[in-house]
mmJSON file of the N, C-alpha and C atoms, coordinates in Angstrom:
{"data_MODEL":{"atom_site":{
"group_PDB":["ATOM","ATOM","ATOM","ATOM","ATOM","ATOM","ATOM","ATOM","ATOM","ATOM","ATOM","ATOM","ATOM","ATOM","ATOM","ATOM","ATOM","ATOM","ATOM","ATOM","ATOM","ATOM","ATOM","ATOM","ATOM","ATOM","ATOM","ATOM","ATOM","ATOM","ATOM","ATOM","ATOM","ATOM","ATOM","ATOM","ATOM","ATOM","ATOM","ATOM","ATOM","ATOM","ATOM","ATOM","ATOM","ATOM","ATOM","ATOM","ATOM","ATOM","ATOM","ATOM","ATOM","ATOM","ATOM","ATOM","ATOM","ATOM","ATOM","ATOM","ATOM","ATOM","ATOM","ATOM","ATOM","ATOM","ATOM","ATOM","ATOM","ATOM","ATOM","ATOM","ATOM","ATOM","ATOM","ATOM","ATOM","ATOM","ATOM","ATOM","ATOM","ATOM","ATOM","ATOM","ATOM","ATOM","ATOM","ATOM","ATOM","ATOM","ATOM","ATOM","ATOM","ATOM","ATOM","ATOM","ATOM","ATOM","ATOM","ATOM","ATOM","ATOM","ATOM","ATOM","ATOM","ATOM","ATOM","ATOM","ATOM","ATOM","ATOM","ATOM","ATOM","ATOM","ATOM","ATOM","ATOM","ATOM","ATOM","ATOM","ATOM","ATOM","ATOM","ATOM","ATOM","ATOM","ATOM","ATOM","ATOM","ATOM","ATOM","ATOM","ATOM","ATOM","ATOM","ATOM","ATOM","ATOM","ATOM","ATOM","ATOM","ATOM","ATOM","ATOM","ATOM","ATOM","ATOM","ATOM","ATOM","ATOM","ATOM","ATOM","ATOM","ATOM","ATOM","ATOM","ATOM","ATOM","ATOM","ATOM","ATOM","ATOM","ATOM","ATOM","ATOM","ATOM","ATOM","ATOM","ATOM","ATOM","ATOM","ATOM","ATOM","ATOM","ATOM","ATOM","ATOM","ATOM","ATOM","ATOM","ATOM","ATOM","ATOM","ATOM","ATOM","ATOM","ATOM","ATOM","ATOM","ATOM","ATOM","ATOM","ATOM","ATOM","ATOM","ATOM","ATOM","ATOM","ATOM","ATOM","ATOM","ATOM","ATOM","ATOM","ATOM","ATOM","ATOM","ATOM","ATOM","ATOM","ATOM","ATOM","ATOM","ATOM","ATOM","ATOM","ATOM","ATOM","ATOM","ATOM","ATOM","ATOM","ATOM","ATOM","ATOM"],
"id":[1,2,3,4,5,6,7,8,9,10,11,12,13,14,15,16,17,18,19,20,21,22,23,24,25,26,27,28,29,30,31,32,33,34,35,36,37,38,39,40,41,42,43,44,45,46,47,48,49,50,51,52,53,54,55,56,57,58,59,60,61,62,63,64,65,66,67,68,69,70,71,72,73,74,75,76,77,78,79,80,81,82,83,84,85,86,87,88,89,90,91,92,93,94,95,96,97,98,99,100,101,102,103,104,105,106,107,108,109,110,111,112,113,114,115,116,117,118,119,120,121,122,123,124,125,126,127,128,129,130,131,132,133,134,135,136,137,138,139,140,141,142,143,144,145,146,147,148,149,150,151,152,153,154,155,156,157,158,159,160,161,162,163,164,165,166,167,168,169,170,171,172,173,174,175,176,177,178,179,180,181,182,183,184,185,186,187,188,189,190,191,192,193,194,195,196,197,198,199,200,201,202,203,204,205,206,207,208,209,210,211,212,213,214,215,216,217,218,219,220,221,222,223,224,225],
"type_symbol":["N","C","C","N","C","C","N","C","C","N","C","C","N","C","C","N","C","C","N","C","C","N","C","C","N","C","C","N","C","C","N","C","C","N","C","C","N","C","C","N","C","C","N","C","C","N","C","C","N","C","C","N","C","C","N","C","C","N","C","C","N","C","C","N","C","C","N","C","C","N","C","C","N","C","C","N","C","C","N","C","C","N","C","C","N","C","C","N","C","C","N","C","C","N","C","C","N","C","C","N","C","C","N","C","C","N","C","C","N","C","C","N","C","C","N","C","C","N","C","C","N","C","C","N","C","C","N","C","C","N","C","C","N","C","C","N","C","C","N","C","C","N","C","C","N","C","C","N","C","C","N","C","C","N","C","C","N","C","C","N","C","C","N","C","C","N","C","C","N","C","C","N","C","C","N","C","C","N","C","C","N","C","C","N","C","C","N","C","C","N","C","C","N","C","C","N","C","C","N","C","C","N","C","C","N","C","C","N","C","C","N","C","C","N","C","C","N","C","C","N","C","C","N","C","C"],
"label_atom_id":["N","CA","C","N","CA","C","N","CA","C","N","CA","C","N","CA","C","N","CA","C","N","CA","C","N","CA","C","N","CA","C","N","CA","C","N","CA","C","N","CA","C","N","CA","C","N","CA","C","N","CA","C","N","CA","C","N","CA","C","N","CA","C","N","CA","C","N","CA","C","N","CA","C","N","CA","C","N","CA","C","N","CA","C","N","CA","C","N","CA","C","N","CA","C","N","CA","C","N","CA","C","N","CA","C","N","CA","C","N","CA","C","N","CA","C","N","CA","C","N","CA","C","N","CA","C","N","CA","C","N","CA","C","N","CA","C","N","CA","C","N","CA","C","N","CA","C","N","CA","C","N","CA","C","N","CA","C","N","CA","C","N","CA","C","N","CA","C","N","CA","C","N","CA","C","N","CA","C","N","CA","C","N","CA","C","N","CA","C","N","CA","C","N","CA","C","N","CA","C","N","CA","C","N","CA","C","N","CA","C","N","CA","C","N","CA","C","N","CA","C","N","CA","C","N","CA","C","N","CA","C","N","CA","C","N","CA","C","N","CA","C","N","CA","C","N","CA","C","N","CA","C","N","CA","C","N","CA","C","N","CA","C"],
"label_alt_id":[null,null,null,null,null,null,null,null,null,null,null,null,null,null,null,null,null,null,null,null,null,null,null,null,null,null,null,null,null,null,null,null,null,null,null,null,null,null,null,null,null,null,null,null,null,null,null,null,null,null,null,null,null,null,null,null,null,null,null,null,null,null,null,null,null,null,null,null,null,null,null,null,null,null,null,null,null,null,null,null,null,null,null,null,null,null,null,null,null,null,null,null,null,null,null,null,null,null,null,null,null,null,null,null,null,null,null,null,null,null,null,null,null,null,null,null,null,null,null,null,null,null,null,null,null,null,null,null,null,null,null,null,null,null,null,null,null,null,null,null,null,null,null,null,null,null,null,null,null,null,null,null,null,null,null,null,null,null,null,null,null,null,null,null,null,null,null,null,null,null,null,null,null,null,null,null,null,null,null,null,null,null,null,null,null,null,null,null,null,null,null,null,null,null,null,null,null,null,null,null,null,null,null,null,null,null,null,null,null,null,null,null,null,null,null,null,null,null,null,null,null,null,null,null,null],
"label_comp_id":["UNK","UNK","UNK","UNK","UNK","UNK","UNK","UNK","UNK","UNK","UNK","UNK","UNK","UNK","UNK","UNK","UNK","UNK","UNK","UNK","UNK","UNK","UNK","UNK","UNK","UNK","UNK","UNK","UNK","UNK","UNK","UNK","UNK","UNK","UNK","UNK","UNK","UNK","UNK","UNK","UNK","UNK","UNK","UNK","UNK","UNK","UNK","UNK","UNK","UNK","UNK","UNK","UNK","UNK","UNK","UNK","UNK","UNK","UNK","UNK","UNK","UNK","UNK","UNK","UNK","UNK","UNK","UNK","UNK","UNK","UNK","UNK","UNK","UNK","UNK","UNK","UNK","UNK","UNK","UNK","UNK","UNK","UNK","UNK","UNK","UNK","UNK","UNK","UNK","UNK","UNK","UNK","UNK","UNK","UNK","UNK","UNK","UNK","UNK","UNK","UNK","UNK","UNK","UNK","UNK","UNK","UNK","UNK","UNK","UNK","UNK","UNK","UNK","UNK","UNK","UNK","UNK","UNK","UNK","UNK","UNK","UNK","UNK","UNK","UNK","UNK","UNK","UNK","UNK","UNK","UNK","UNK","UNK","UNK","UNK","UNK","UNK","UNK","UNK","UNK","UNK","UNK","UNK","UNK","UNK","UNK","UNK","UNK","UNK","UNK","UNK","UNK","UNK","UNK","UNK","UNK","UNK","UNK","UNK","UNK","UNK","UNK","UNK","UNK","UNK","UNK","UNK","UNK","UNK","UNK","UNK","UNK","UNK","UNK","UNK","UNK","UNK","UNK","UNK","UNK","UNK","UNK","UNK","UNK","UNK","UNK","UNK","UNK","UNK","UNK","UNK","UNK","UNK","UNK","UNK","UNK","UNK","UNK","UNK","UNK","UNK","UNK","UNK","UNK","UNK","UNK","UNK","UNK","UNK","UNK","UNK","UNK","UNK","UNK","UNK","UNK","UNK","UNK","UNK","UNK","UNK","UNK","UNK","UNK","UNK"],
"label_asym_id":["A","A","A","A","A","A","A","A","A","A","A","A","A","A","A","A","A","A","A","A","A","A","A","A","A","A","A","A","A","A","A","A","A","A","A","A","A","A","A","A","A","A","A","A","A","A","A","A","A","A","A","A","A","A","A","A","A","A","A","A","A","A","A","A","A","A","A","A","A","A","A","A","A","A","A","A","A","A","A","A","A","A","A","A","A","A","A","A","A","A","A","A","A","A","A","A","A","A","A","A","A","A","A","A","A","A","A","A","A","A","A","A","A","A","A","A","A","A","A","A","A","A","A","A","A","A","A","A","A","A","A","A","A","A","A","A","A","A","A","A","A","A","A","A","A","A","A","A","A","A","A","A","A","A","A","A","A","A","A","A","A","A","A","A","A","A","A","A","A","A","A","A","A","A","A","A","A","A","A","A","A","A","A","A","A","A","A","A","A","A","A","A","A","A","A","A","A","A","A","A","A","A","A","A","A","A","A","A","A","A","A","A","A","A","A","A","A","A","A","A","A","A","A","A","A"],
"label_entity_id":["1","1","1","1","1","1","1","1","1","1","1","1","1","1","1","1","1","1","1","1","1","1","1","1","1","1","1","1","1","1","1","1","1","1","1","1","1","1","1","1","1","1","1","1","1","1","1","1","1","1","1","1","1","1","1","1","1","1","1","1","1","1","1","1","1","1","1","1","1","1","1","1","1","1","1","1","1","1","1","1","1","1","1","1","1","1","1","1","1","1","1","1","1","1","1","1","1","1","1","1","1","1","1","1","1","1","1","1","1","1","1","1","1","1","1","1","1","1","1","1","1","1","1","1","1","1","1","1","1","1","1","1","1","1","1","1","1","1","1","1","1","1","1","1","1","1","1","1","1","1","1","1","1","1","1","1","1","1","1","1","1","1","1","1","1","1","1","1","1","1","1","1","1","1","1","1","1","1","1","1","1","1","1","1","1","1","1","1","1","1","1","1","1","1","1","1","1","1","1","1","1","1","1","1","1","1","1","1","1","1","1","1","1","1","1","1","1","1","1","1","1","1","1","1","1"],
"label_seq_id":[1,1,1,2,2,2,3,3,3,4,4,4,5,5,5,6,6,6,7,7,7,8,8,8,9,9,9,10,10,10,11,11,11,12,12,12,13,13,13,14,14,14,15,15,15,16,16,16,17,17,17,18,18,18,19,19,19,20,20,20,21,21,21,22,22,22,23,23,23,24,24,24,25,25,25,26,26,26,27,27,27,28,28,28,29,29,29,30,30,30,31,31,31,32,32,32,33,33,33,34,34,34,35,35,35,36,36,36,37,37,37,38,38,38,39,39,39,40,40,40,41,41,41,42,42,42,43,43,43,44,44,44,45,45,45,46,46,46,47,47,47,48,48,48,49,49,49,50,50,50,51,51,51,52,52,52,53,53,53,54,54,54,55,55,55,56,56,56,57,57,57,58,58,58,59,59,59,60,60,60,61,61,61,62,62,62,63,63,63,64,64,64,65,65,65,66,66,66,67,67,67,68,68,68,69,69,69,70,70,70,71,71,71,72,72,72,73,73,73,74,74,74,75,75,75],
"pdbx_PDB_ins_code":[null,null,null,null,null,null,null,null,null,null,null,null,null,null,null,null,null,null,null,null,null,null,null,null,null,null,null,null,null,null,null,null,null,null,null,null,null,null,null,null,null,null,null,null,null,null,null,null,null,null,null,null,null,null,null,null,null,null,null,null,null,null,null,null,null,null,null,null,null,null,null,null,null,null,null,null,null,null,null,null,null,null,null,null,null,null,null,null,null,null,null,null,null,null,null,null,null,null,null,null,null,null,null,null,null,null,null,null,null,null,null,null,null,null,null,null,null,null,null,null,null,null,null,null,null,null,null,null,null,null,null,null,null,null,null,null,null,null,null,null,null,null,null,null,null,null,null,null,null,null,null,null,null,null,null,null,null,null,null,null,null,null,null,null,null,null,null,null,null,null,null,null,null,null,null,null,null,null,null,null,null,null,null,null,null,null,null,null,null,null,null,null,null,null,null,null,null,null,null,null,null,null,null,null,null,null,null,null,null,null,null,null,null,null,null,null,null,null,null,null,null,null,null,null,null],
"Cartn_x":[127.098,126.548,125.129,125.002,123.493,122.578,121.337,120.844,119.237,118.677,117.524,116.318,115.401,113.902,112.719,111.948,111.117,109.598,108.361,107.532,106.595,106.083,104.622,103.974,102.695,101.882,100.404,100.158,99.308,98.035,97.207,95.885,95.855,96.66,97.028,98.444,99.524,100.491,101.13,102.958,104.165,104.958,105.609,106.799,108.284,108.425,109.933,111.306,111.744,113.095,113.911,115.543,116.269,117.621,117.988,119.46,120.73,121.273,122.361,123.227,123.736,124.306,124.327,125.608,125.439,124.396,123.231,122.209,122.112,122.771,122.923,121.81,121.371,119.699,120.49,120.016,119.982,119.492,117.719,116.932,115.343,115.186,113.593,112.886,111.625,110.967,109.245,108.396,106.833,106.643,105.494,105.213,103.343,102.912,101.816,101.593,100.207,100.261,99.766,100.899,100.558,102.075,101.616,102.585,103.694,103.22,104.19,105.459,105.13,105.405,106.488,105.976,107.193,108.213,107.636,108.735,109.963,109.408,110.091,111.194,110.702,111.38,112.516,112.311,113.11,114.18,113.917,114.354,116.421,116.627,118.122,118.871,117.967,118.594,118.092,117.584,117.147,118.428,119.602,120.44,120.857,120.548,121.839,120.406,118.853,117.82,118.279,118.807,118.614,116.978,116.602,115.497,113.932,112.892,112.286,111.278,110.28,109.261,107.883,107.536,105.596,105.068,105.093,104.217,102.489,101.577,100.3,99.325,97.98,97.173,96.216,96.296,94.735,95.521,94.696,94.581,96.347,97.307,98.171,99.016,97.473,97.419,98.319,97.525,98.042,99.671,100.045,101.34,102.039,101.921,103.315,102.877,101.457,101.838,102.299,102.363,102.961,104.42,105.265,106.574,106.888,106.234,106.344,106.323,105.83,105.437,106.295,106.786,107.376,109.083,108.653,109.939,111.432,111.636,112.863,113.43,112.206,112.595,113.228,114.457,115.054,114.404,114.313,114.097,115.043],
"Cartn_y":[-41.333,-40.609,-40.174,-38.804,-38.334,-38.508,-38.827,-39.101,-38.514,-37.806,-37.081,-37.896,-37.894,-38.606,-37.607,-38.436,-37.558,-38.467,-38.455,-39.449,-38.785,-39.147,-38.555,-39.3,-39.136,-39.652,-39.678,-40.489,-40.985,-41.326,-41.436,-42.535,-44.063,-44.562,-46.428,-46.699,-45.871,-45.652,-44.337,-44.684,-43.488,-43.893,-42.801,-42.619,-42.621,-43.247,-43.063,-42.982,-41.809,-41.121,-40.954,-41.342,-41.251,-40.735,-39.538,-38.884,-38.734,-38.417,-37.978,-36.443,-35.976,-34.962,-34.201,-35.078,-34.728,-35.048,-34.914,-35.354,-36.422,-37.238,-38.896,-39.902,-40.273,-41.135,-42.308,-42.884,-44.014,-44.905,-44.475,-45.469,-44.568,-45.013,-44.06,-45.67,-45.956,-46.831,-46.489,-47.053,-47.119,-47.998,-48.061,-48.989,-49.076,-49.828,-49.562,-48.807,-48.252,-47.375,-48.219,-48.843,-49.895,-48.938,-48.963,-48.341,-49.275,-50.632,-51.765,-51.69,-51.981,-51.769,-50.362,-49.492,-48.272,-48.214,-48.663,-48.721,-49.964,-50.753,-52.013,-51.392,-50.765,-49.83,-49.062,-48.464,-47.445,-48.029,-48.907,-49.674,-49.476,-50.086,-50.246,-49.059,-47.764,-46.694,-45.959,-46.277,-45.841,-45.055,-45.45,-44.817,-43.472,-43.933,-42.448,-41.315,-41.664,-40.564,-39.809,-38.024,-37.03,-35.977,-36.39,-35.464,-36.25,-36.224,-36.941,-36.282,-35.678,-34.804,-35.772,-35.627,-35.795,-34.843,-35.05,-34.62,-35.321,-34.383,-34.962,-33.612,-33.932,-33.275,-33.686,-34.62,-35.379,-36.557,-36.839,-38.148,-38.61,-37.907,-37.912,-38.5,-38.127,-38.479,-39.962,-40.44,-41.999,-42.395,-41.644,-41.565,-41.412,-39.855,-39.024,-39.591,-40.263,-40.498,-41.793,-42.502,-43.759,-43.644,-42.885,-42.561,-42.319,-40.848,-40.822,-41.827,-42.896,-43.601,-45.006,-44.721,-45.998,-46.337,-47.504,-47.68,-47.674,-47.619,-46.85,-45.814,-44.602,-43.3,-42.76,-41.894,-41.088,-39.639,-39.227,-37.896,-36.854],
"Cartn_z":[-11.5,-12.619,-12.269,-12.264,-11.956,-13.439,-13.082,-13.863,-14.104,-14.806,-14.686,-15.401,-15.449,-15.988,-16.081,-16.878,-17.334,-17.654,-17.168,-17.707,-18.109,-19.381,-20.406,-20.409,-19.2,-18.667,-20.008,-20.775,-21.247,-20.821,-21.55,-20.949,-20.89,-21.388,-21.166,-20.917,-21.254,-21.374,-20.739,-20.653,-20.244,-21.177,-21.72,-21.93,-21.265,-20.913,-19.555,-20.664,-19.986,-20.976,-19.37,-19.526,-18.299,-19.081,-19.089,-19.367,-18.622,-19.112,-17.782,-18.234,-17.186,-17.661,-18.754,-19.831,-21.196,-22.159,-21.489,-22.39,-23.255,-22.937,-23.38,-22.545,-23.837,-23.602,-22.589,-21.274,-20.799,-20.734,-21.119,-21.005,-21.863,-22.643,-22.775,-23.498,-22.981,-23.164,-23.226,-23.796,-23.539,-22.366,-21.373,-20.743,-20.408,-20.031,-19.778,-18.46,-18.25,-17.048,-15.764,-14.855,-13.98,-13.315,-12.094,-11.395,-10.749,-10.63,-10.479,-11.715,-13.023,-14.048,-14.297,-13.824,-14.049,-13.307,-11.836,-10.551,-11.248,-11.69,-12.488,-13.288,-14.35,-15.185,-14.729,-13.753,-13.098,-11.951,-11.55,-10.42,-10.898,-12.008,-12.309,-11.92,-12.196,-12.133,-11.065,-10.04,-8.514,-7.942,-7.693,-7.106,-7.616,-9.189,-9.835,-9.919,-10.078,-10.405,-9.983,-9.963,-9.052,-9.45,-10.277,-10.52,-11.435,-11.173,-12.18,-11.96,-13.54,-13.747,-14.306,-13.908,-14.878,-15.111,-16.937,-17.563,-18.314,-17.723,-17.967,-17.694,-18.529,-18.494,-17.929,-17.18,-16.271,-16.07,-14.434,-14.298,-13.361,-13.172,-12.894,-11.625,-10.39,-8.767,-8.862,-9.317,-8.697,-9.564,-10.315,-10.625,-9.928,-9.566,-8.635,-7.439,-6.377,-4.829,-5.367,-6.337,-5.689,-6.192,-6.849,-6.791,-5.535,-4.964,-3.676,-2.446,-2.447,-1.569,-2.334,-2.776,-3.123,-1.855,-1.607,-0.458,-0.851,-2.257,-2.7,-3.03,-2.641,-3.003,-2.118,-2.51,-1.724,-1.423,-0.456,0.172,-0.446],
"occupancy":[1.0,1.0,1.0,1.0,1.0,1.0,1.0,1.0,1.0,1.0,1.0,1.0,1.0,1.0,1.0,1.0,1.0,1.0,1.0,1.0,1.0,1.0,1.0,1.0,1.0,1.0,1.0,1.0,1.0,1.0,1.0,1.0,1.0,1.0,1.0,1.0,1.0,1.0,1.0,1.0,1.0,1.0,1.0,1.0,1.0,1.0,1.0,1.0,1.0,1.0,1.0,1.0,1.0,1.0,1.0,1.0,1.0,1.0,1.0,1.0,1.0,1.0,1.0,1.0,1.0,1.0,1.0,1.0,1.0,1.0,1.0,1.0,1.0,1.0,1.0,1.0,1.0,1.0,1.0,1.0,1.0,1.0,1.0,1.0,1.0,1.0,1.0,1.0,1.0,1.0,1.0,1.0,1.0,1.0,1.0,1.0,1.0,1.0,1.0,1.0,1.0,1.0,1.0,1.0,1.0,1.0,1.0,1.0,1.0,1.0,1.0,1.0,1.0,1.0,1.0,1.0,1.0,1.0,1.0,1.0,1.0,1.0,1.0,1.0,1.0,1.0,1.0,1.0,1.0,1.0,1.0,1.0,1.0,1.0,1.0,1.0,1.0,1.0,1.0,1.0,1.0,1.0,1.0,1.0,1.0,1.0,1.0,1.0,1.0,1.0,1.0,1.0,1.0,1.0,1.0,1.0,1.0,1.0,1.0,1.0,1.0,1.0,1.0,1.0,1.0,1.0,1.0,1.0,1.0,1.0,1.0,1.0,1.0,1.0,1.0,1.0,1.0,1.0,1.0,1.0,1.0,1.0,1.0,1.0,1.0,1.0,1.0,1.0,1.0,1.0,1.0,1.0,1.0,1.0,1.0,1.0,1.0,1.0,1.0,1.0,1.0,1.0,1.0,1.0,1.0,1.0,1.0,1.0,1.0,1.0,1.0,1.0,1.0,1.0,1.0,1.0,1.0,1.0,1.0,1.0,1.0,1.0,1.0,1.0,1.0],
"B_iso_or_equiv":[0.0,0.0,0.0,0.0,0.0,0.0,0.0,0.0,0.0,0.0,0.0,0.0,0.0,0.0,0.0,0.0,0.0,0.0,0.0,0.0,0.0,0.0,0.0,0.0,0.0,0.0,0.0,0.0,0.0,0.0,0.0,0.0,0.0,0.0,0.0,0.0,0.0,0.0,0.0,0.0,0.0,0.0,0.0,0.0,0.0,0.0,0.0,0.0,0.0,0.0,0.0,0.0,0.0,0.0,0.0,0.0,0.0,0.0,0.0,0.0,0.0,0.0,0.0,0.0,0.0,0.0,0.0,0.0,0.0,0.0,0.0,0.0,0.0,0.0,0.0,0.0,0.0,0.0,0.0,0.0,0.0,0.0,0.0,0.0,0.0,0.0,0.0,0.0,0.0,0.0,0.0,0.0,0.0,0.0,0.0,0.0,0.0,0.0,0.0,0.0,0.0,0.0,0.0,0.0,0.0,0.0,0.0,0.0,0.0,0.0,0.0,0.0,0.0,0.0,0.0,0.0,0.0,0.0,0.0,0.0,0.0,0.0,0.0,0.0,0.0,0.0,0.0,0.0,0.0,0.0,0.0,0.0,0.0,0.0,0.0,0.0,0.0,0.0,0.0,0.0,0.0,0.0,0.0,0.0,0.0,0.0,0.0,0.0,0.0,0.0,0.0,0.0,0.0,0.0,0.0,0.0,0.0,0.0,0.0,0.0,0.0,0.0,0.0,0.0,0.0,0.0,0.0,0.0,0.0,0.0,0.0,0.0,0.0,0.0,0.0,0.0,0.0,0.0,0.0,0.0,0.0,0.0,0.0,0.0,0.0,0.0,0.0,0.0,0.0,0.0,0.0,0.0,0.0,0.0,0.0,0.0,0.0,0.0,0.0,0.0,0.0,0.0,0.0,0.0,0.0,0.0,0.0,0.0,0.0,0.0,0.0,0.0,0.0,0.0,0.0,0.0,0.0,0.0,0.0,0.0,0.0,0.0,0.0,0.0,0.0],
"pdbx_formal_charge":[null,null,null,null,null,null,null,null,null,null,null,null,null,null,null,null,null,null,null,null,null,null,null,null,null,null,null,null,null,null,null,null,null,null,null,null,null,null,null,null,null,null,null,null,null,null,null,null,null,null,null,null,null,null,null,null,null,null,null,null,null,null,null,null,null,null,null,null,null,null,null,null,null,null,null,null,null,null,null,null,null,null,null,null,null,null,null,null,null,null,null,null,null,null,null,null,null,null,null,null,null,null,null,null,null,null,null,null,null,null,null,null,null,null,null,null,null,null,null,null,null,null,null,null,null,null,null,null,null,null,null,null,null,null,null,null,null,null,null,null,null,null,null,null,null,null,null,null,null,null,null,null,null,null,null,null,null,null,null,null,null,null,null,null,null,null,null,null,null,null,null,null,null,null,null,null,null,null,null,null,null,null,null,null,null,null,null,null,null,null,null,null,null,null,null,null,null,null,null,null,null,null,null,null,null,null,null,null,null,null,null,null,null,null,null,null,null,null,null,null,null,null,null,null,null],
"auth_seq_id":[1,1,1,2,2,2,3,3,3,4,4,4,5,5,5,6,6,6,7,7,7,8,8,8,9,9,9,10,10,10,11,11,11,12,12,12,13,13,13,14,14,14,15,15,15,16,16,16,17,17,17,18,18,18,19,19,19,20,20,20,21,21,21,22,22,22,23,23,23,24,24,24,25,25,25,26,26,26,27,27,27,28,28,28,29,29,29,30,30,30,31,31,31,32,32,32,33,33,33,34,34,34,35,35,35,36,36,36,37,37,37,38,38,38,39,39,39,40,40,40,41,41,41,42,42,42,43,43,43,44,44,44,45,45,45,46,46,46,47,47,47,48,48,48,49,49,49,50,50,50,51,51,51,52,52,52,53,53,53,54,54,54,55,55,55,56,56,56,57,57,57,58,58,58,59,59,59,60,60,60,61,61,61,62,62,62,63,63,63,64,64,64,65,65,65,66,66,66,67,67,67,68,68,68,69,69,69,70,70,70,71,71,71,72,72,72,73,73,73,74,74,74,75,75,75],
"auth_comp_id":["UNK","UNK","UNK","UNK","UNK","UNK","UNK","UNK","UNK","UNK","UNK","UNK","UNK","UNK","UNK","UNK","UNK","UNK","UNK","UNK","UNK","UNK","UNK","UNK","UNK","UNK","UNK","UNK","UNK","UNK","UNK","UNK","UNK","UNK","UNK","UNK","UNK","UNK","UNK","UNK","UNK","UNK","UNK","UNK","UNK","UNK","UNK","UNK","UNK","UNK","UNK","UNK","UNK","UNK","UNK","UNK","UNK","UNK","UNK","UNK","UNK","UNK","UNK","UNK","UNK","UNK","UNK","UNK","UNK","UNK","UNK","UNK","UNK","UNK","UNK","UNK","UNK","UNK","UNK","UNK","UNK","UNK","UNK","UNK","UNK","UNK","UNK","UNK","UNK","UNK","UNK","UNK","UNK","UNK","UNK","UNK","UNK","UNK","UNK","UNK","UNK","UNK","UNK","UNK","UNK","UNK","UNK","UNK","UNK","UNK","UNK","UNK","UNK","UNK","UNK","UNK","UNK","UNK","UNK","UNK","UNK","UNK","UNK","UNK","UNK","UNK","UNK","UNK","UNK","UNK","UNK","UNK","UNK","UNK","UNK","UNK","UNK","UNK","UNK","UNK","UNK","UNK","UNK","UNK","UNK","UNK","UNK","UNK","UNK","UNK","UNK","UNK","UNK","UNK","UNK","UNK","UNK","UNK","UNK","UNK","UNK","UNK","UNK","UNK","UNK","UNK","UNK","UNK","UNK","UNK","UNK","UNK","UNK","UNK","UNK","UNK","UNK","UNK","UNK","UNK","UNK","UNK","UNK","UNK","UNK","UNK","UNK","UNK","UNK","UNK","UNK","UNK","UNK","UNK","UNK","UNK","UNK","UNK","UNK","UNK","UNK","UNK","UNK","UNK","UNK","UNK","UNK","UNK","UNK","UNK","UNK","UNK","UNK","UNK","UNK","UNK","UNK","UNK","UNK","UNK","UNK","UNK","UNK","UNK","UNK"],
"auth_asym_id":["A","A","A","A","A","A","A","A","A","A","A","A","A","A","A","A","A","A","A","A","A","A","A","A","A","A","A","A","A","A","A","A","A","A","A","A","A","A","A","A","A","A","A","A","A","A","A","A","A","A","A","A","A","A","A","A","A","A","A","A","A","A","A","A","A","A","A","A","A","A","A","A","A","A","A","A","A","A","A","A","A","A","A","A","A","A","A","A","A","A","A","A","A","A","A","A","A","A","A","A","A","A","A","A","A","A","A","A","A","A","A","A","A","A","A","A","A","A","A","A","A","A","A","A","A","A","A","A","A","A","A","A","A","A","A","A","A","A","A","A","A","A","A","A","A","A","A","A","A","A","A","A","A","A","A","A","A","A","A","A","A","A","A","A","A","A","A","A","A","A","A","A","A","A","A","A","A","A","A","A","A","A","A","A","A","A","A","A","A","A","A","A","A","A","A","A","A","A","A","A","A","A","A","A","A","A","A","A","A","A","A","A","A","A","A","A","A","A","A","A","A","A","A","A","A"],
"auth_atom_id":["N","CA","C","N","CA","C","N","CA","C","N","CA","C","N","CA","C","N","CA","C","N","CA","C","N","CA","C","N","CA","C","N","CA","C","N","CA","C","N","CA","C","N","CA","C","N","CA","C","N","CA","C","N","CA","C","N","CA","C","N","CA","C","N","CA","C","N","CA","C","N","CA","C","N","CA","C","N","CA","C","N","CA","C","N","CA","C","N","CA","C","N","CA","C","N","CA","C","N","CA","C","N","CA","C","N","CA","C","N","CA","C","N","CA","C","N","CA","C","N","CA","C","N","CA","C","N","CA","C","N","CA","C","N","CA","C","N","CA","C","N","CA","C","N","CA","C","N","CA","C","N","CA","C","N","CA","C","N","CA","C","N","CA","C","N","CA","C","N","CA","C","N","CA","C","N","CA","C","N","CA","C","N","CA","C","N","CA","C","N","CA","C","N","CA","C","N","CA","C","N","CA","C","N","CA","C","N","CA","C","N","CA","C","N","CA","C","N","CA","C","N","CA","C","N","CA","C","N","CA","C","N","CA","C","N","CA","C","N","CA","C","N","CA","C","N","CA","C","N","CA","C","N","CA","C","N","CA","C","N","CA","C"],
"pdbx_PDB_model_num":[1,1,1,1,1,1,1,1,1,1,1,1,1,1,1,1,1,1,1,1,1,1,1,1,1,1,1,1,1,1,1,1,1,1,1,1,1,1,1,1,1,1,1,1,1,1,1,1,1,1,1,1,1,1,1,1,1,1,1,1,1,1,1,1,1,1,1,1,1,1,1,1,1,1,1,1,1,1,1,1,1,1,1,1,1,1,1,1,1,1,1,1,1,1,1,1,1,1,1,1,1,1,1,1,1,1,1,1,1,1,1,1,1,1,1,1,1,1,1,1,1,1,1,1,1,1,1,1,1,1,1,1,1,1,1,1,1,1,1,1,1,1,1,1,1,1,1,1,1,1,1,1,1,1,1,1,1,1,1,1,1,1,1,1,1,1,1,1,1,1,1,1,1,1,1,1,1,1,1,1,1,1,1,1,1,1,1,1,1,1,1,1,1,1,1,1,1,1,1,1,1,1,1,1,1,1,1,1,1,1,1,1,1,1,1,1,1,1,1,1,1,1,1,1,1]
}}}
């Protein structure tokens, strides 16, 4: 099951929302903004992600490189 995400990058906080196809919620949660903490979050559904966006108006860097750089991301 492919599965798409979406995070609304806050100032203390994200929003993490994970759908699938038919637009059926999988997972949408608050978390604090600790990048340990989101990877945590996301971890169950690592295999099925095919797509995941950040949204933010500042402050964003240390979000998206450590998705990137995280040793479970697929290329």
């Amino acid at each position: 099951m492919k599965l798409y995400g979406g995070i609304d990058l806050h100032g203390d906080n994200s929003v993490i929302a994970l759908v699938d196809e038919q637009d059926g919620v999988k997972n949408q949660r608050r978390v604090t903004n600790d990048l340990a903490r989101i990877l945590e979050e996301l971890a169950p559904y690592q295999s099925s992600i095919t797509g995941l966006a950040v949204e933010s108006t500042f402050n964003w860097y240390w979000l998206v490189d450590g998705l990137m750089e995280a040793p479970h991301q697929r290329t």
